[in-house]
N, C-alpha and C positions, 0 to 999 in steps of 0.2 A: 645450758648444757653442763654436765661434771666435769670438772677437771680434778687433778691431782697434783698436791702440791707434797712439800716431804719437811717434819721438823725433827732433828736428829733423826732418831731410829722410828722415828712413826711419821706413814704414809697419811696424809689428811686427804679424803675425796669428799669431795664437796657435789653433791647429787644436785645440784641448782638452787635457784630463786624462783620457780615457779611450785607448778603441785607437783614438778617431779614423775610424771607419768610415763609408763614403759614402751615410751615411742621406739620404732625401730633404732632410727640416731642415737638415742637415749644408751637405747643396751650399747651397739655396737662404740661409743665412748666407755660407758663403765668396763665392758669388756677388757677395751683395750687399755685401760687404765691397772686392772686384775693383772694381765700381763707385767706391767712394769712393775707391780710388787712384787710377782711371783720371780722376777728374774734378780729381784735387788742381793737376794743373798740374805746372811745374819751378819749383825741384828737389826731387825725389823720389825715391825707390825704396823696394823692399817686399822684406822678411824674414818668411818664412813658417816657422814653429816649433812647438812644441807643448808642453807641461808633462807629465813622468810619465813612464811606461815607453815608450811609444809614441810614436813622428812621424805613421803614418799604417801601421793595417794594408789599407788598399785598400776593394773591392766591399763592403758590407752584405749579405753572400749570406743571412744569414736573413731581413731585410727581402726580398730577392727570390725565396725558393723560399714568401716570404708572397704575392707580388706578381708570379707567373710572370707574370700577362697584360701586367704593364707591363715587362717586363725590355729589351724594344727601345728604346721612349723613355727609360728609366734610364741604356742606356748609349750613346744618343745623349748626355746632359744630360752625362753624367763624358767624351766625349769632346772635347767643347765646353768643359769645363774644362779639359783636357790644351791644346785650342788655343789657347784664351785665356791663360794661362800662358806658353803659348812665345811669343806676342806681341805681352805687355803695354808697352806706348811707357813704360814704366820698368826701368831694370838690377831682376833679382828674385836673389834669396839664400836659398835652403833649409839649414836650421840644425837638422841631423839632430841630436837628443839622444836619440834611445830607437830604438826597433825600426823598423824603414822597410819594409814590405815590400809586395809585390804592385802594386795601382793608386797606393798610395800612393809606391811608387820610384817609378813612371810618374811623379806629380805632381812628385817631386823634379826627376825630368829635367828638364821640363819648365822651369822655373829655369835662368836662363843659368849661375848659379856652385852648386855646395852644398859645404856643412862640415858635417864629423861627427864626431861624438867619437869618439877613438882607444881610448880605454878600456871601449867600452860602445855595446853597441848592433849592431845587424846590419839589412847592405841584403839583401835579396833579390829574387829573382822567383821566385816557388813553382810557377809556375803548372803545369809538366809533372808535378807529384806532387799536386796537387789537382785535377788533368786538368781544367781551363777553358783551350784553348786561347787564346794572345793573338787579337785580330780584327785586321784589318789596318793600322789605325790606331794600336793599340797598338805592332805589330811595327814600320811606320813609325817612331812618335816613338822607342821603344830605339834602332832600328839608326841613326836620324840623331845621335843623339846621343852614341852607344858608339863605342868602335872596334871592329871585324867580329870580331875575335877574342875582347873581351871580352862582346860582344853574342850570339856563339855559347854561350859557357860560361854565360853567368847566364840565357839562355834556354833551353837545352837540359839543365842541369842542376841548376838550384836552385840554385847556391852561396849558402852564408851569405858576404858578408863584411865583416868586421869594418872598423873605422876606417881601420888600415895598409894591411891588403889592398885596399881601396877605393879610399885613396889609389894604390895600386900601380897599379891595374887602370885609372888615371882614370875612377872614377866620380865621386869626388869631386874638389872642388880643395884641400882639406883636411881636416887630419885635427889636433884639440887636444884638451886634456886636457876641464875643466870648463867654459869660458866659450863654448860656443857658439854663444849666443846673442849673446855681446857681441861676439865676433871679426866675424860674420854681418852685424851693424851697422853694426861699424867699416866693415867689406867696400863693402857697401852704399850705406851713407853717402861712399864715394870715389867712386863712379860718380853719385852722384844729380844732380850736373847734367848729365848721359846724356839725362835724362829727355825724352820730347817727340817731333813727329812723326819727325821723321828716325832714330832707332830705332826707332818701331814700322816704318817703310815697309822699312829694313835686316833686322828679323825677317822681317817678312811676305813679304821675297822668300827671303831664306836656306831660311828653312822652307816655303813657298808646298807644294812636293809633301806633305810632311807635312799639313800644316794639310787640303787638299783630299782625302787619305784621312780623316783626321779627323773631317771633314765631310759624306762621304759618305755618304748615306743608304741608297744602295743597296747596299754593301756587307754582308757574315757582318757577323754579331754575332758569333760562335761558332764 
């Protein structure tokens, strides 16, 4: 399960040692972990990470073909995390160490900066070979945060890619060997007096069309 730990001004959430999957529990910990950053004050910022093979492999799809009746409010609850994420009145840092794929990219995006290992590990979006279309929301937060050419290719054809390639394609903003976690900190730790209304109010316009498909209730799921 995540927990949240804090080293000076940067909040470290550890998303687990499994695959990381958007089990109900799951959110309702990260949630309430979003909380205690949001109340810490300046200076602060948050690095969001995980231990083990996996960053985050996305939806719980066997929790939800357990839980068809709820599957609308589920992904209202993970699209409300994508929003909350993009944001949060703190610089945020995604510190890709293992497999990143599906909702779980999504969450990375969401993070103003990410780093990921060059040696290990792969971003994707699977979503056209597991045919779950993205909803609009999702397509929203990719295409605001891609560029349209690399937003076409990792939506329309699954690409794995690797650290360099990542880097290449700016998904990430970097790409290191083993530490991380620690680079993610450092990172983080340079912005954390950022922290405070006048960037969340700078997010909240930047992103504003983003965030209100996000939000959208009346919108596909599917």
């Amino acid at each position: 399960m995540p927990t949240l730990d804090r080293t000076d001004d940067v909040f470290v959430l550890d998303l687990g040692d499994t695959e990381n999957r958007f089990h109900p529990d799951w959110l309702a910990a990260v949630e309430a972990a979003l909380d205690e950053v949001e109340g810490a004050g300046r200076p602060s910022a948050l690095v969001t990470t995980a231990t083990g093979k996996f960053f985050s492999n996305g939806l719980d799809l066997d929790w939800l073909l357990a839980h068809a009746d709820q599957s609308e409010d589920y992904v209202v609850r993970v699209q409300e995390l994508f929003a909350r994420v993009l944001t949060l009145p703190v610089a945020t840092v995604a510190a890709m160490q293992g497999h990143t794929f599906a909702a779980g990219a999504m969450l990375s995006l969401a993070h103003d900066l990410r780093v990921m290992r060059a040696d290990r590990g792969f971003w994707c979006l699977p979503e056209v070979d597991i045919e779950i279309p993205f909803t609009p929301g999702m397509s929203a937060l990719i295409q605001a945060r891609l560029t349209p050419q690399t937003a076409h290719v990792a939506m329309t054809t699954a690409r794995r890619y690797g650290g360099g390639d990542a880097l290449a394609a700016g998904i990430v903003d970097a790409a290191v060997e083993e530490a991380v976690r620690s680079a993610a900190v450092e990172l983080a730790g340079s912005l954390a007096g950022k922290a405070g209304a006048t960037l969340a109010t700078i997010k909240q316009r930047m992103y504003a069309p983003v965030v209100a498909v996000l939000r959208d209730r009346t919108a596909p799921r599917g």
